[in-house]
C-alpha positions as a LaTeX table, in Angstrom:
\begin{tabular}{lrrr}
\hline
Residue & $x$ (\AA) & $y$ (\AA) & $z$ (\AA) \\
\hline
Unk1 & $-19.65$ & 24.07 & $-9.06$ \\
Unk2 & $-23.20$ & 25.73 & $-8.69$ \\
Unk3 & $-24.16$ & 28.83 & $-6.24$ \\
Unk4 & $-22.28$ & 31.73 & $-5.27$ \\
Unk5 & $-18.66$ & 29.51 & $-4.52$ \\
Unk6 & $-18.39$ & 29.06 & $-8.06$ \\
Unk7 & $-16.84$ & 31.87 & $-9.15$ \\
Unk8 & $-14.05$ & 31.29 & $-5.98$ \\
Unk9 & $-10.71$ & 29.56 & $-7.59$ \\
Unk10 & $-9.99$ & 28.12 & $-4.05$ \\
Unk11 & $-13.14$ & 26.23 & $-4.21$ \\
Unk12 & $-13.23$ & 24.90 & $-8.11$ \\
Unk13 & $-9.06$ & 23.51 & $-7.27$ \\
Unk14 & $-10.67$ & 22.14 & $-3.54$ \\
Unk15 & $-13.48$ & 20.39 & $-5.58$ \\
Unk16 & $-10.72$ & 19.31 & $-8.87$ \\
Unk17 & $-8.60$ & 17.87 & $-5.75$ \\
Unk18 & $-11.71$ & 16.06 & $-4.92$ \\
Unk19 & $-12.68$ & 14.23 & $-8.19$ \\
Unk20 & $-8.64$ & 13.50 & $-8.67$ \\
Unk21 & $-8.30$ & 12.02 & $-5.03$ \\
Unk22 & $-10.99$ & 10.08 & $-5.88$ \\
Unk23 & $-10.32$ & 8.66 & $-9.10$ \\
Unk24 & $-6.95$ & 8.24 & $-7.69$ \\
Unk25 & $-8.20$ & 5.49 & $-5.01$ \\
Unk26 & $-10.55$ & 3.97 & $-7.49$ \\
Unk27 & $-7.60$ & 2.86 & $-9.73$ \\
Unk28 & $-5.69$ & 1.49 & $-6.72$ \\
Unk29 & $-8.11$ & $-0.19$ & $-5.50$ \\
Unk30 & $-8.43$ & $-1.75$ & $-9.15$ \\
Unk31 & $-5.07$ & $-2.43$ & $-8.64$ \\
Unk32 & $-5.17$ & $-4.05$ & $-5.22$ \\
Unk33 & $-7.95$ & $-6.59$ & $-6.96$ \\
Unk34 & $-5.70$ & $-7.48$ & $-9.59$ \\
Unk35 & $-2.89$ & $-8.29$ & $-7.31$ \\
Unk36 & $-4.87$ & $-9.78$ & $-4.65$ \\
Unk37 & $-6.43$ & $-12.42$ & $-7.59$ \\
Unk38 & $-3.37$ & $-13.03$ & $-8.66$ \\
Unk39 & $-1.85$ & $-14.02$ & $-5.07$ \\
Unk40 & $-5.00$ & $-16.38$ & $-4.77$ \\
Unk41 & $-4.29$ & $-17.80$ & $-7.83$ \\
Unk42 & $-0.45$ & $-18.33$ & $-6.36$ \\
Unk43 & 0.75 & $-16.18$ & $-9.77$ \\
Unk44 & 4.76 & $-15.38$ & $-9.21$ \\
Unk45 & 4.66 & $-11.93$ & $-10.36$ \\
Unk46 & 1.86 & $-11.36$ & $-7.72$ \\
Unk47 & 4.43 & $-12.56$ & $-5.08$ \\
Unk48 & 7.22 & $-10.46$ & $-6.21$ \\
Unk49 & 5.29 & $-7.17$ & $-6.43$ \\
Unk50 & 3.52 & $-8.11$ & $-3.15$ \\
Unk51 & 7.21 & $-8.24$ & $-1.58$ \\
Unk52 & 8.24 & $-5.04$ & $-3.45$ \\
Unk53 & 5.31 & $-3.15$ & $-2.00$ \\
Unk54 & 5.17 & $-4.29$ & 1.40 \\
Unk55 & 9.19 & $-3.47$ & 1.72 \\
Unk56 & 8.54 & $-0.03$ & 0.22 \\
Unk57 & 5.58 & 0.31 & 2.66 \\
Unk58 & 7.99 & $-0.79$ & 5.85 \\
Unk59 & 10.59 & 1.86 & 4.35 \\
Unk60 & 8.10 & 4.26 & 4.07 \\
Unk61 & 7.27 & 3.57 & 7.44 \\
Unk62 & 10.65 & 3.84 & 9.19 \\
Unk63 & 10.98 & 7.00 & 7.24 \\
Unk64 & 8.12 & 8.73 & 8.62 \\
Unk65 & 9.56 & 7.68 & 11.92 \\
Unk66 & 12.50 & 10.49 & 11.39 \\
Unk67 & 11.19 & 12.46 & 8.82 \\
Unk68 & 8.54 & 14.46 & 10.60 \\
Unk69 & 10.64 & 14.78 & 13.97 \\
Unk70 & 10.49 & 18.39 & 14.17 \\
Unk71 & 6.61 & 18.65 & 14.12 \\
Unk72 & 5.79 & 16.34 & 16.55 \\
Unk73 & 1.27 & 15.90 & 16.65 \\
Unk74 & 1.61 & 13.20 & 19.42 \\
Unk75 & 4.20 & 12.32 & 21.74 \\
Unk76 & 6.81 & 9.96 & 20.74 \\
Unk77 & 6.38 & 7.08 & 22.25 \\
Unk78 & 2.89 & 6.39 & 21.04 \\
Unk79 & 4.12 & 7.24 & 17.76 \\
Unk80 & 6.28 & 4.47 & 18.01 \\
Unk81 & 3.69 & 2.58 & 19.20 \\
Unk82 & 1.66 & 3.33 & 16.46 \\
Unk83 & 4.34 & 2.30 & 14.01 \\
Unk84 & 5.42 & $-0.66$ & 15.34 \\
Unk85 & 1.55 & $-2.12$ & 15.09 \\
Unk86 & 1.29 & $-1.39$ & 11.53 \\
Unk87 & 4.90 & $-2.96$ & 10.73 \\
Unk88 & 4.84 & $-5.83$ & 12.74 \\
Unk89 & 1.87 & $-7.46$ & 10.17 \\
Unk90 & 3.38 & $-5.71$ & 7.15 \\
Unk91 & 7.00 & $-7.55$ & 8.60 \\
Unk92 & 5.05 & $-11.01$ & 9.09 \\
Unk93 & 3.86 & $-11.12$ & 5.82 \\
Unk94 & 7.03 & $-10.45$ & 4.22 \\
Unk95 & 8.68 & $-13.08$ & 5.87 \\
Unk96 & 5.74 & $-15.56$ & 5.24 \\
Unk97 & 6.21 & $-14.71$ & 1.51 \\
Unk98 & 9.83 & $-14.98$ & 1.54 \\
Unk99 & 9.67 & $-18.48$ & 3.25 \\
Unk100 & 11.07 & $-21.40$ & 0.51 \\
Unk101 & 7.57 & $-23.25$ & 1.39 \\
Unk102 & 6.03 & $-20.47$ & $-0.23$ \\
Unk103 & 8.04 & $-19.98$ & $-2.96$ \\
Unk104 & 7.79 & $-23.50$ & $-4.21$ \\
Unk105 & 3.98 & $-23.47$ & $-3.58$ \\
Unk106 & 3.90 & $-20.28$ & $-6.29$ \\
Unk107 & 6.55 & $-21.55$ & $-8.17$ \\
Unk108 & 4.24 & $-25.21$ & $-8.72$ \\
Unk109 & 1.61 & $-23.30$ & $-10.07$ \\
Unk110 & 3.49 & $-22.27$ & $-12.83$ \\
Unk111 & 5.27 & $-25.53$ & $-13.28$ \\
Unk112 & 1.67 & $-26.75$ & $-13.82$ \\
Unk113 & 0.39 & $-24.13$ & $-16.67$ \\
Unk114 & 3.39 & $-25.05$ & $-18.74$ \\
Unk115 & 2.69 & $-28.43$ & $-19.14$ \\
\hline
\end{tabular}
C-alpha cells in the first residue's frame, strides 16, 4: 500500500483479502485442470471426485435455497428459477457419470495400464 490509505488498517486487510482471494482461485483453478485432465484421460479417481463435488455442489445448492430465507434480495420464485438452471446441468452430469456405460468406459482404462 502506497499514498495516504496506507496507514488505514481497513484498507491494508481490504487489499490482504485481495491477494488471498486471489491466490485462492489460482489454486482451484489448478485444481480444476488437474481433474478435468484426468476425466479426459477417463482416470477413476477423476470420476469419483467429480461425483463427490458435483453432489456437494447440488447440496450446497438446495441449502442456499432455505438457508438465506429471511433476507430475501429477489423474489422467490426467480430464485427458484435461478436454482433450478444451475442444478438441472450439475444433476445431468451426475447421472451421466453414474451411468454403468460410463463406469466401464473409466474402469477399461485402467484395465488397460495394468497390463
Amino acid at each position: 500500500m502506497t499514498g495516504g490509505d496506507s496507514g488505514d488498517a481497513a484498507s491494508v486487510a481490504i487489499a490482504g483479502m485481495g491477494v488471498a482471494g486471489g491466490f485462492s482461485l489460482l489454486l482451484l483453478a489448478g485444481i480444476a485442470v488437474c481433474l478435468a485432465m484426468g476425466v479426459l484421460e477417463l482416470c477413476e479417481w477423476a470420476r469419483i471426485v467429480s461425483i463427490v463435488s458435483i453432489a456437494v455442489g447440488l447440496g450446497c445448492t438446495v441449502l442456499s435455497l432455505f438457508a438465506l430465507e429471511g433476507h430475501l434480495m429477489i423474489p422467490v420464485v426467480p430464485s427458484i428459477v435461478c436454482h433450478f438452471l444451475l442444478m438441472a446441468p450439475a444433476a445431468w452430469m451426475l447421472a451421466c457419470l453414474l451411468l454403468p456405460r460410463i463406469k466401464q468406459a473409466f474402469g477399461m482404462v485402467a484395465d488397460y495400464s495394468s497390463e
